[in-house]
N, C-alpha and C positions, 0 to 999 in steps of 0.2 A: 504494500500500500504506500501512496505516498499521501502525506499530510501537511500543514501548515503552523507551524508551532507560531511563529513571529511573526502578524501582521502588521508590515510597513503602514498601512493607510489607519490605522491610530496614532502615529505621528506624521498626523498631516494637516491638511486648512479642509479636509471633507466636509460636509456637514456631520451632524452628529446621529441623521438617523442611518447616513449610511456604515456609520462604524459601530450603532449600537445592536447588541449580543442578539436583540429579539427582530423577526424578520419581519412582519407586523409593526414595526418600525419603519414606514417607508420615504424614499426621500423621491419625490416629485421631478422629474426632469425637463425643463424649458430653455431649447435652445442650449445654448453650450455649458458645459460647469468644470471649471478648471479645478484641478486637486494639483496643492504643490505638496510634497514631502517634505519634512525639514533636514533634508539633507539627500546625496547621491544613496541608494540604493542597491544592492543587488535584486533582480527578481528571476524568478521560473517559471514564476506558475501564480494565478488569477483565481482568486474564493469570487462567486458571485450567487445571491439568494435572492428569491424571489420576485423576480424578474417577469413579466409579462412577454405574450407572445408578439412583440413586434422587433424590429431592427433596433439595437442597438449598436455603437457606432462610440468606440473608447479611443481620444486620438492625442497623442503626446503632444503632437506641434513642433515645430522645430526649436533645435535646442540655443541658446544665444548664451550660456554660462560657460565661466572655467573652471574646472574644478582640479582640485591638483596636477593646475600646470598642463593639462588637456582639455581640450575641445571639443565637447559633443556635439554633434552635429554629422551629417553627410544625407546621403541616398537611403531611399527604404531599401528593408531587408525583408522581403514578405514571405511568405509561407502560411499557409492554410490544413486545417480540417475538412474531410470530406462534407458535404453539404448536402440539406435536403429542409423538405419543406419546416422545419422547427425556427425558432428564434437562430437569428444568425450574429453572433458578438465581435466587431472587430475592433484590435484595441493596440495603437500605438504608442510608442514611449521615445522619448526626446535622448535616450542614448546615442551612441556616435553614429552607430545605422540607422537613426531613424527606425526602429523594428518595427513593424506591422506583424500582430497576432492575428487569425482567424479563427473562430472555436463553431461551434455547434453546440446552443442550449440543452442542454440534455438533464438540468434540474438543479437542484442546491446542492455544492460542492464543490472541489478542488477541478482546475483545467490545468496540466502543465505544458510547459512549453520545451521546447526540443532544444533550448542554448540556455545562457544567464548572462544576462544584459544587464545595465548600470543607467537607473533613470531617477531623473528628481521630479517629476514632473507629468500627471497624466490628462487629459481632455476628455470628457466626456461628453458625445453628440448622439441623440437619442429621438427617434419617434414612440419610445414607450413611454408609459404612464408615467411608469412607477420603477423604483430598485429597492428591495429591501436592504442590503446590504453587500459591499464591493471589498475584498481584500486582495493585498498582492504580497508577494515576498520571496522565500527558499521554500522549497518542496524537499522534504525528508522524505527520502526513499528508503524503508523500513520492509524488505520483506518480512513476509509470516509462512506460518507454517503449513502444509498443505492441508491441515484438519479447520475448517470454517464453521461458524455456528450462527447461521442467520434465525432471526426472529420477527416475531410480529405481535406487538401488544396493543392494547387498552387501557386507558384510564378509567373506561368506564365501570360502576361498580351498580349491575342490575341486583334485584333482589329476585327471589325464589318463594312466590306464596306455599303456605302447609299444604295447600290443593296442587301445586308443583307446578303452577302458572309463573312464566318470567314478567317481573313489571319492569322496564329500563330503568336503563341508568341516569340521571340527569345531565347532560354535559358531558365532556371526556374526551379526548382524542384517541383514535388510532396513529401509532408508530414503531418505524423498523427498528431493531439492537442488531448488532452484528458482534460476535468475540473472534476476535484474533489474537493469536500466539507468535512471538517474534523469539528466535531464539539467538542469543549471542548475535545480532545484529546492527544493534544500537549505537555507533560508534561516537566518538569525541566530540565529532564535529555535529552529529546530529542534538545531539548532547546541551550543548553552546547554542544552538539553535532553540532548542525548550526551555534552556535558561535566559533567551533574550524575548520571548514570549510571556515568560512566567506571571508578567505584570499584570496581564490580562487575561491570561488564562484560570490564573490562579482567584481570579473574582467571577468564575465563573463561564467567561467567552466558548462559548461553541468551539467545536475545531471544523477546517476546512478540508473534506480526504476524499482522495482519489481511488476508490479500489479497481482501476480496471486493469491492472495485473490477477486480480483474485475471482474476477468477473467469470470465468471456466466454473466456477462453483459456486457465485453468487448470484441472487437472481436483479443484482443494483450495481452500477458501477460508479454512485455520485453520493454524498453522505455529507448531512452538515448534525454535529452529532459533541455532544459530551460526553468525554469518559467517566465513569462509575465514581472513580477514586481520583477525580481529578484533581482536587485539594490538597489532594497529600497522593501524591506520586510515588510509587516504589520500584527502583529499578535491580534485577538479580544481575550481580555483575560475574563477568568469565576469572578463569582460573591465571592466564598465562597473559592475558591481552587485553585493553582497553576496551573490552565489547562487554554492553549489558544485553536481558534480556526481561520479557514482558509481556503478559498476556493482557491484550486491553479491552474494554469490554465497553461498546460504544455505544450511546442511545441517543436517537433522531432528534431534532430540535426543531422551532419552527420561530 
């Protein structure tokens, strides 16, 4: 699986409902809406939730900064997702290629991208409503083990008359859980990555994850989802080598 431990776009000028945890929080899009970062970035990979079925259209702009002594700015670099009639996302960043993203909506959760580009800077141009919520950053690539444990729950809490009639439940949601097991994969650098997240993870933020490595046995390959133990984290570290391991146990968010 890959995931999003650090999201850059809470250190940024976004609005607040596109950074905030709940998706139901949605941020309006009219005409352009610049997001600056406070500072250069690495990114891979694109969290986006809640999103309505029309064009969106995410564009960096050209870059006019220097940042350590270089100059971003040039030619786009574009590259594409296969395409079909779903929500279609294209999303630019003002690093030295000018890089053009193309994705295919395919629900709440992690998109990655095939390089890692350096942007401070993203644009957002939109004929949809609405965005719940847009993250960017490193994608932790975390394989797991080949034993998958998808689910499917309820909040709701029917009752059962003496006569053995169901009365509903009031309220409730249906959502997926997925448990995955990582074993000794966890490395340093992924590591550094959950620790520069932690700020906001650790209050609670959703995570952003990609399973479509695990997708052969899963019947989802998109997941905006909290870990069980997400508060108090516990990683089983290796014998010989800087590798933890981890069985996490995800539940859907909305």
């Amino acid at each position: 699986m890959k995931i999003l431990f650090n999201d850059v776009i809470q250190y940024s000028s976004a609005p607040k409902e596109l950074k905030s945890p709940a998706l139901s929080d949605v941020c309006e899009i009219n005409g352009n809406l610049v997001i600056n970062l406070d500072r250069v970035y690495e990114i891979n990979s694109i969290g986006v939730g809640n999103i309505n079925n029309n064009k969106i259209i995410f564009d960096g702009g050209k870059a006019d900064s220097v940042y350590n002594l270089m100059l971003y700015g040039g030619n786009a670099d574009s590259y594409s997702e296969p395409l079909n009639d779903i929500s279609i996302i294209t999303i630019s960043f003002n690093d030295v290629n000018n890089t053009i993203f193309n994705l295919v909506n395919a629900g709440n959760g992690l998109y990655t991208m095939k390089k890692t580009i350096k942007a401070s800077q993203i644009t957002i141009e939109a004929n949809a409503n609405f965005i719940g919520r847009f993250a960017a950053g490193i994608a932790c690539n975390i394989p797991t083990a080949v034993m998958k444990e998808p689910s499917y729950l309820s909040t709701s809490e029917p009752r059962v008359t003496l006569s053995g009639q169901v009365i509903q439940g009031a309220g409730g949601y249906n959502y997926r859980a997925v448990s995955l097991d990582s074993r000794y994969k966890i490395t340093k650098e992924i590591i550094n990555e959950f620790e520069k997240g932690l700020k906001y993870t650790g209050m609670g933020y959703p995570y952003f994850i990609d399973l479509t490595d695990e997708s052969y046995k899963l019947p989802f390959k998109k997941l905006y989802a909290n870990e069980k133990n997400q508060r108090s984290m516990t990683f089983q570290s290796g014998v010989t080598r800087f590798l933890y391991s981890r069985r996490f146990e995800f539940e859907e968010r909305f």
